[in-house]
C-alpha positions in Angstrom: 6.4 26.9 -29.2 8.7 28.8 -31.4 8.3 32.9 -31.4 7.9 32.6 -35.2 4.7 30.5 -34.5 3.3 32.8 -31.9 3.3 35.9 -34.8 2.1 33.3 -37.3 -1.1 32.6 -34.5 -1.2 36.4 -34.2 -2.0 37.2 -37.9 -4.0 34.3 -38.5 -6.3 35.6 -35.3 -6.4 38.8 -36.9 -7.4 36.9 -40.4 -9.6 35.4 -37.8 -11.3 38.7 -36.9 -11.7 39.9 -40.1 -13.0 36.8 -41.7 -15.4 36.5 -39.2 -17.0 40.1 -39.7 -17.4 39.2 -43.7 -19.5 35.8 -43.2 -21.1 36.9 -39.5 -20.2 33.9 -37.9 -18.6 33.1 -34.5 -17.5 30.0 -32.8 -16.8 29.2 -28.6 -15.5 26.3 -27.4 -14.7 25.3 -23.5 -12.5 22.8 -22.7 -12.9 20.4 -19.7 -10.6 20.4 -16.6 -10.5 18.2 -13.9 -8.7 19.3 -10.6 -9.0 16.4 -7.2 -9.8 17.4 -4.0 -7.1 18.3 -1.1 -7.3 15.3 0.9 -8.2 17.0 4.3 -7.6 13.7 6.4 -3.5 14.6 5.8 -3.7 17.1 8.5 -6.0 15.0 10.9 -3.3 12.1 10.9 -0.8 14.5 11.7 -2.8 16.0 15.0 -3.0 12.5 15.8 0.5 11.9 15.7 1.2 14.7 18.1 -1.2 13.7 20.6 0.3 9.6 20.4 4.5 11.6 20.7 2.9 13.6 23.7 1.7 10.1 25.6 5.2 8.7 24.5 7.3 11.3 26.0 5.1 11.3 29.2 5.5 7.5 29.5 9.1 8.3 28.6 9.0 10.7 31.8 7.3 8.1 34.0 10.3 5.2 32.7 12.8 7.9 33.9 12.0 8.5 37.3 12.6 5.1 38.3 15.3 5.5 40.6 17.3 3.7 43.0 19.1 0.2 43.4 16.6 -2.3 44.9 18.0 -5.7 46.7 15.0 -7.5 47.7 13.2 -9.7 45.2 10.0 -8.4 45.2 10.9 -4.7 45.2 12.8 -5.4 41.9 9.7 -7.8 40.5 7.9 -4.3 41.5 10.3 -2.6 39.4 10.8 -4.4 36.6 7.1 -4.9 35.9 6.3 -1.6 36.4 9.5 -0.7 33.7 8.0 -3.7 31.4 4.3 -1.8 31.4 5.3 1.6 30.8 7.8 0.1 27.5 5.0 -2.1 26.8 2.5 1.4 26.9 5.1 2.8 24.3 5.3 0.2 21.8 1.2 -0.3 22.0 1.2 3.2 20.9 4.0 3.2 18.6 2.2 0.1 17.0 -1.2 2.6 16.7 1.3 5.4 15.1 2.9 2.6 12.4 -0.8 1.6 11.5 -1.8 5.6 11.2 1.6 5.2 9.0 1.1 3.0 7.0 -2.6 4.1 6.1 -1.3 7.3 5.3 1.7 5.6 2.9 -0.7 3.7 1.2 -3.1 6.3 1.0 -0.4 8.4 -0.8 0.6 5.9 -2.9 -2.8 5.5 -4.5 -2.8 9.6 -4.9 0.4 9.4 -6.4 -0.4 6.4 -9.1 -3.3 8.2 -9.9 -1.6 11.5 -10.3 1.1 10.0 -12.3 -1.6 8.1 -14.4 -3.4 11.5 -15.4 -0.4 13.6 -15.6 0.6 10.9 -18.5 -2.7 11.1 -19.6 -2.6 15.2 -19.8 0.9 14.8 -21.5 -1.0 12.7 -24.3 -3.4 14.9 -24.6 -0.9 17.8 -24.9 0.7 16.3 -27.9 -2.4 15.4 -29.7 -3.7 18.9 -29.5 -0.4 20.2 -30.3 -0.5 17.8 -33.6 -3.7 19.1 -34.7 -2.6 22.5 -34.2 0.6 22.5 -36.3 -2.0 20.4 -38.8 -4.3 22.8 -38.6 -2.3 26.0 -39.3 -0.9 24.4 -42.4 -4.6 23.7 -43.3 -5.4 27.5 -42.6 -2.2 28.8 -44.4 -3.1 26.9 -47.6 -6.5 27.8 -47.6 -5.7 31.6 -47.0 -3.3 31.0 -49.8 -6.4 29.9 -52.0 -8.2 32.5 -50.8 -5.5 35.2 -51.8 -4.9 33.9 -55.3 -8.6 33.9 -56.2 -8.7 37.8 -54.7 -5.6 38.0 -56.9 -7.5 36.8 -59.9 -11.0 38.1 -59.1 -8.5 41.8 -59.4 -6.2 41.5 -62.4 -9.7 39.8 -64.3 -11.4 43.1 -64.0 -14.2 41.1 -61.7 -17.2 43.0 -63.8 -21.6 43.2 -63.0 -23.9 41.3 -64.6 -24.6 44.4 -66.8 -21.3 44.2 -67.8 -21.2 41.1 -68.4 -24.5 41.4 -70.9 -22.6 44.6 -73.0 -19.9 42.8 -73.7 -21.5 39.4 -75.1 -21.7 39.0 -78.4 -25.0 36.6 -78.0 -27.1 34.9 -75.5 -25.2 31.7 -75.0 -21.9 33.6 -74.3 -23.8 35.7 -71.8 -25.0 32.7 -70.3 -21.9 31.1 -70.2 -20.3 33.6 -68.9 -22.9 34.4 -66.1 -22.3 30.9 -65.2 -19.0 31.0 -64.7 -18.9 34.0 -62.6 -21.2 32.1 -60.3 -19.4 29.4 -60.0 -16.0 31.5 -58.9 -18.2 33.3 -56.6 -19.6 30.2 -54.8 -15.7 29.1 -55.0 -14.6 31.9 -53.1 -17.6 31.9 -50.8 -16.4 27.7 -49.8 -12.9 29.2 -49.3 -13.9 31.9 -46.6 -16.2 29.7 -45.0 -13.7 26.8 -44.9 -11.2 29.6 -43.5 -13.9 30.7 -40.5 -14.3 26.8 -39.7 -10.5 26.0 -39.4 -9.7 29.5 -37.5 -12.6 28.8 -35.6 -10.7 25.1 -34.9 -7.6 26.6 -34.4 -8.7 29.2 -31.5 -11.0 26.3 -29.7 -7.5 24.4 -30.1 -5.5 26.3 -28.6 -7.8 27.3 -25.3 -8.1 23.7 -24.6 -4.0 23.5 -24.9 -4.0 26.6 -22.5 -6.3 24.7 -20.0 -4.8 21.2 -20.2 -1.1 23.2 -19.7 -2.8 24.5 -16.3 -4.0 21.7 -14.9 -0.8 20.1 -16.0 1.3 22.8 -13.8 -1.7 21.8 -11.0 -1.2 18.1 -11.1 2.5 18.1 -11.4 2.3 20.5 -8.1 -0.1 18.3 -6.0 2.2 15.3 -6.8 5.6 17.5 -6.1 3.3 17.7 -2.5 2.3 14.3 -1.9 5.9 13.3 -3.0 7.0 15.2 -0.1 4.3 13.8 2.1 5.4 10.7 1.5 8.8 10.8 1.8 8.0 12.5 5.4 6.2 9.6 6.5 8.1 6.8 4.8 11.0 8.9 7.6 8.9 8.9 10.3 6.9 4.7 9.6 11.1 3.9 9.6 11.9 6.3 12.6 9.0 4.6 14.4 10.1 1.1 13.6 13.3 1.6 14.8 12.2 2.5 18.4 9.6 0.5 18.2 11.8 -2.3 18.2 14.4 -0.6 20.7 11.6 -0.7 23.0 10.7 -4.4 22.1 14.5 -5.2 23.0 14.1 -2.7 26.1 10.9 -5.1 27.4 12.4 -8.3 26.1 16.1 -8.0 28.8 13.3 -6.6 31.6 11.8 -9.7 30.7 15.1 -12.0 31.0 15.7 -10.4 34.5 12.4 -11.4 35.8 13.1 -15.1 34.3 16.3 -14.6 36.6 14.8 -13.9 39.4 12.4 -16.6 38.8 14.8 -19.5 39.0 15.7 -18.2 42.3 12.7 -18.5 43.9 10.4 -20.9 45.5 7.8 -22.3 44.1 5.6 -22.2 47.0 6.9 -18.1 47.5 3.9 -15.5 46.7 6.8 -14.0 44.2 7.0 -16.5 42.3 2.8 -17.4 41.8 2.4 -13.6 41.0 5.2 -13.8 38.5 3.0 -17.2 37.0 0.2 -15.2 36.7 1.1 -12.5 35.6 2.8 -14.9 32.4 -0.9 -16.4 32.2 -2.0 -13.0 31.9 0.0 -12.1 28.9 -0.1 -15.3 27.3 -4.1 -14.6 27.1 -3.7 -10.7 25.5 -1.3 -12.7 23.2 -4.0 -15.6 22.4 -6.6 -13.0 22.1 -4.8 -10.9 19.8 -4.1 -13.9 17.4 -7.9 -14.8 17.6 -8.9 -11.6 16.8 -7.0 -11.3 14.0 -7.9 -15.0 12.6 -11.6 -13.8 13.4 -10.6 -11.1 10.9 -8.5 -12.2 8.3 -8.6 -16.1 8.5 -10.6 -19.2 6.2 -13.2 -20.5 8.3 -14.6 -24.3 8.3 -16.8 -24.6 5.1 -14.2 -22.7 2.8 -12.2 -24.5 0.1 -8.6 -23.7 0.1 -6.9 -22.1 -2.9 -5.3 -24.5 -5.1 -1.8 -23.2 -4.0 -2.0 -24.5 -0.8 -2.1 -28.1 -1.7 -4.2 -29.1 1.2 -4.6 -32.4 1.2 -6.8 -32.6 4.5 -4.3 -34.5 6.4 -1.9 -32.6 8.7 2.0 -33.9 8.8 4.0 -33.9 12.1 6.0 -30.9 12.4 9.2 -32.1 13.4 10.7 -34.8 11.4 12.8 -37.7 13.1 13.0 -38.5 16.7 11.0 -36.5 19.1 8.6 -36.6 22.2 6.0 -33.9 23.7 7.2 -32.3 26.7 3.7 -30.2 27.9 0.6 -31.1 26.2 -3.2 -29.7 25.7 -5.2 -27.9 27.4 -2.4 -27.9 30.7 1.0 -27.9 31.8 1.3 -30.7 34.8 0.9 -27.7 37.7 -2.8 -27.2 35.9 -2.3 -23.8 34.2 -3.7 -23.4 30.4 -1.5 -24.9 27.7 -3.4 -24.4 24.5 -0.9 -26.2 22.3 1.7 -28.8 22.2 5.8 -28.7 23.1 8.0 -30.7 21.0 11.6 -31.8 21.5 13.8 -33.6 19.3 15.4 -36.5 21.4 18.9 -38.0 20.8 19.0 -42.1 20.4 18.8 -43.0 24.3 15.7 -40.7 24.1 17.1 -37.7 26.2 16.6 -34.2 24.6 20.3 -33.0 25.6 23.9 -35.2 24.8 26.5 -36.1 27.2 27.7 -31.9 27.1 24.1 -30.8 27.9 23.5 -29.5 24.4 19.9 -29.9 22.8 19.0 -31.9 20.3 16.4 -29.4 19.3 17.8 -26.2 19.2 18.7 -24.9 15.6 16.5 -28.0 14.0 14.2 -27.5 11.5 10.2 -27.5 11.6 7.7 -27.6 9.0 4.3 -26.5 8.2 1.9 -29.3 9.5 0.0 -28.3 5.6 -0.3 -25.9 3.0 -1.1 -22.7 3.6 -0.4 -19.0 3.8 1.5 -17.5 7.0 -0.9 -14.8 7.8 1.5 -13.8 10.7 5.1 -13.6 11.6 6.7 -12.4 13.8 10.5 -12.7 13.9 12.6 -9.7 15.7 14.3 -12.2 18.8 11.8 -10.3 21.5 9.7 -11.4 23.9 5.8 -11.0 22.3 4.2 -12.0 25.2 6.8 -14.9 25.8 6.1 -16.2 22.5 9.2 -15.2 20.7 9.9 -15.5 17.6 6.3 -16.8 15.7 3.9 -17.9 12.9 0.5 -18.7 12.1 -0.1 -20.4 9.3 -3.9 -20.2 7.3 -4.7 -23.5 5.3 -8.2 -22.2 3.7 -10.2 -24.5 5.0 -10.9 -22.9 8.7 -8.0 -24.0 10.4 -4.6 -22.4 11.3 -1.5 -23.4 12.8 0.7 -21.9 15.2 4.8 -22.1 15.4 6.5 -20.6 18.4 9.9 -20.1 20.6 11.7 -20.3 17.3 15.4 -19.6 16.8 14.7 -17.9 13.5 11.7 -18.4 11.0 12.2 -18.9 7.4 8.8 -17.2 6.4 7.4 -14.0 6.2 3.7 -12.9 6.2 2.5 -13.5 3.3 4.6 -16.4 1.9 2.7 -19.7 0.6 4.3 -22.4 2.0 4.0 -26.5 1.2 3.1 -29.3 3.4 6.2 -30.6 4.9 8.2 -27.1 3.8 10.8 -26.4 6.3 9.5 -22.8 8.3 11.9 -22.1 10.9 14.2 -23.6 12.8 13.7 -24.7 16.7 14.8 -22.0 19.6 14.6 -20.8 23.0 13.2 -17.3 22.3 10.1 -15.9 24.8 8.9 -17.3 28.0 10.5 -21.0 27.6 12.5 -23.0 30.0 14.6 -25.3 27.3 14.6 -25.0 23.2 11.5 -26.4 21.9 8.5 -26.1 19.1 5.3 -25.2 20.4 2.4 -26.2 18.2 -1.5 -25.3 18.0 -3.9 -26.2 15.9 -7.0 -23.4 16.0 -10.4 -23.8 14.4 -12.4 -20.9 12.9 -16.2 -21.4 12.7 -17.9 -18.1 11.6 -17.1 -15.1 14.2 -16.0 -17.9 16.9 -11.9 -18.9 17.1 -11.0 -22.1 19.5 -7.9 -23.6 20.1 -8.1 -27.4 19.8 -6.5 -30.4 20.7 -3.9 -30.8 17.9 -3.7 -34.6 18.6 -7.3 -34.6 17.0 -5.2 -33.2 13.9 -1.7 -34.7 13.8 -0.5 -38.1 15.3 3.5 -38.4 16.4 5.2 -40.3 14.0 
């Protein structure tokens, strides 16, 4: 406000004052403020950070003081797997920092929309107050001007008593005529100063509720100034952690590749090579149990109805269109071990899945969701996951999900709604895969229990 206005607030306070002491009346008014909370849980994330950097840099130690070139096989298998569980130790726990992350964004989001929202809000309020303020001192300056002419005129009349009054009338009716208008100035005057109190009054409760809302508006706009800067901190780091996150993914995933190496160059009948099986088996199932978990969590279970955008019409279609044959089947490759889904090839027209050259027919061909659905996960960075690769699950609402893996690239993300017979990725080599194809499940959810079924019972080859 204008330095003019602040002298013009000044005298009418002192108007105020003296106004006050002729009627005896007085007037308080507290305005409301509303400050939030720190949020304390800011500073128990970050401890938590520190102590997850501290197990990354001594896993980081451990990785480093591998040492030595190793020629026999299973010195390097002792190696490599030993390299591949320390990485795979990191990105567990970088995968525990991004979720701390990404709590923490989200929380600060929220803080900040809501921040945002009353800091608008406060604003608003600002302006309405100021509007009755500037309305109210014009009220107050034409009352006072009232006021002041009718002190003007009460003087220059001569203002007498009712003696007075009686002396100088030259009969009864002109006294009482008289007498009556005197009273009616007087309760004129009277209105005029108690008007004045009422608005003053107004004016001063005005103003100490601007005061108080200005406060709390330098207090909001502070608290988001901070959580601005939170955020942008952590937004740094969730990107920072991403990034070597998936240089650590890319680390595992050419450990990975080497083993695979070594593998062709063994015996099937070699210890080596039956510890390197197992150990597959072994990560397939953390892999399986992870994606059941999460289905148990966030999936449709038997029972539901779907949503109306899925378009599930109950009958699954073959993923892969034109030509193909199943090259491993449910529940077991041929050497007995578990198999929980289905691998398909495309075949060329002598029914061979490579030409003349060796090239596959599959790689780099599209597949497509089996139904409607929502992709609940994805996962499509080129590394290993567990010899997965690059893979999707897909949630038709009605209990049961499908599974896409070993793709070259997918074409969905999480949280995409995709069509029955919509082109999702196309066919690849990537994970634990000995020739590009698709492998297919079909998994049931029935109230806290996930199973992995027979997809035949779901999907018949064209």
């Amino acid at each position: 406000m204008s330095l003019k206005k602040n002298k013009n607030r000044s005298g009418l306070k002192a108007l105020l004052c003296f106004v006050l002491v002729l009627t005896c009346t007085f007037c308080t008014f507290s305005p409301l403020s509303v400050f939030a909370e720190e949020d304390k849980s800011l500073e128990e994330l970050r401890d938590e950070y520190n102590k997850i950097e501290a197990i990354i840099q001594e896993n980081q130690q451990n990785l480093n003081e591998v040492q030595g070139e190793i020629k026999d096989n299973k010195s390097k298998l002792d190696k490599l797997n030993s390299e591949i569980d320390d990485i795979q130790a990191q990105v567990d726990i970088l995968s525990d920092r991004i979720d701390i992350l990404n709590g923490d964004i989200t929380s600060l989001n929220t803080n900040i929309q809501t921040i945002t929202t009353e800091i608008s809000s406060i604003n608003t309020m600002i302006t309405e107050i100021e509007t009755r303020i500037a309305e109210g001192e014009i009220l107050i300056a034409d009352t006072r001007e009232q006021l002041l002419e009718r002190i003007r005129e009460n003087y220059m009349a001569g203002g007498g008593s009712t003696l007075e009054i009686l002396f100088t009338s030259e009969d009864l009716t002109s006294f009482l005529t008289r007498k009556e208008l005197v009273a009616q100035v007087s309760e004129k005057d009277t209105k005029l100063i108690t008007d004045l109190t009422s608005e003053l009054v107004e004016l001063n409760s005005l103003e100490t509720q601007l005061e108080a809302e200005k406060v709390e508006l330098v207090s909001k706009r502070t608290q988001l100034d901070s959580d601005m800067t939170t955020l942008t901190a952590r937004q740094d780091d969730l990107e920072s952690s991403l990034d070597v996150q998936e240089a650590k993914k890319k680390e595992a995933t050419k450990k990975h590749e080497e083993v695979e190496e070594i593998l062709e160059q063994l015996d099937e009948d070699s210890e080596e090579y039956k510890a390197i099986i197992k150990r597959q088996e072994e990560e397939r199932k953390i892999l399986e149990a992870q994606i059941d978990e999460y289905i148990k969590n966030h999936g449709s279970e038997v029972g539901d109805t779907p949503d109306e955008e899925y378009n599930n019409d109950g009958d699954m279609l073959w993923p892969v269109a034109g030509k193909t044959t199943m090259t491993a089947g449910y529940p077991a490759y041929k050497d007995g071990s578990a198999h929980w889904g289905i691998d398909i090839c495309v075949v060329g027209a002598t029914g061979g899945t490579r030409d003349e050259n060796g090239r596959s027919y599959s790689l780099g061909k599209p597949f497509r969701a089996a139904q409607g659905g929502e992709v609940i996960i994805a996962a499509n960075d080129d590394n290993w996951n567990y010899g997965f690769g690059n893979y999707c699950v897909i949630d038709h609402g009605d209990g049961t999900q499908t599974l896409y893996a070993h793709a070259q690239t997918l074409y969905v993300k999480k949280g995409d709604v995709v069509q029955k017979g919509e082109n999702i990725g196309a066919i690849g080599e990537t994970g634990n895969v000995t020739g590009p194809h698709l492998h297919f499940e079909v998994r049931v959810k029935r109230g806290d229990t996930v199973s992995r079924v027979q997809p035949l019972d779901y999907v018949s080859k064209p």
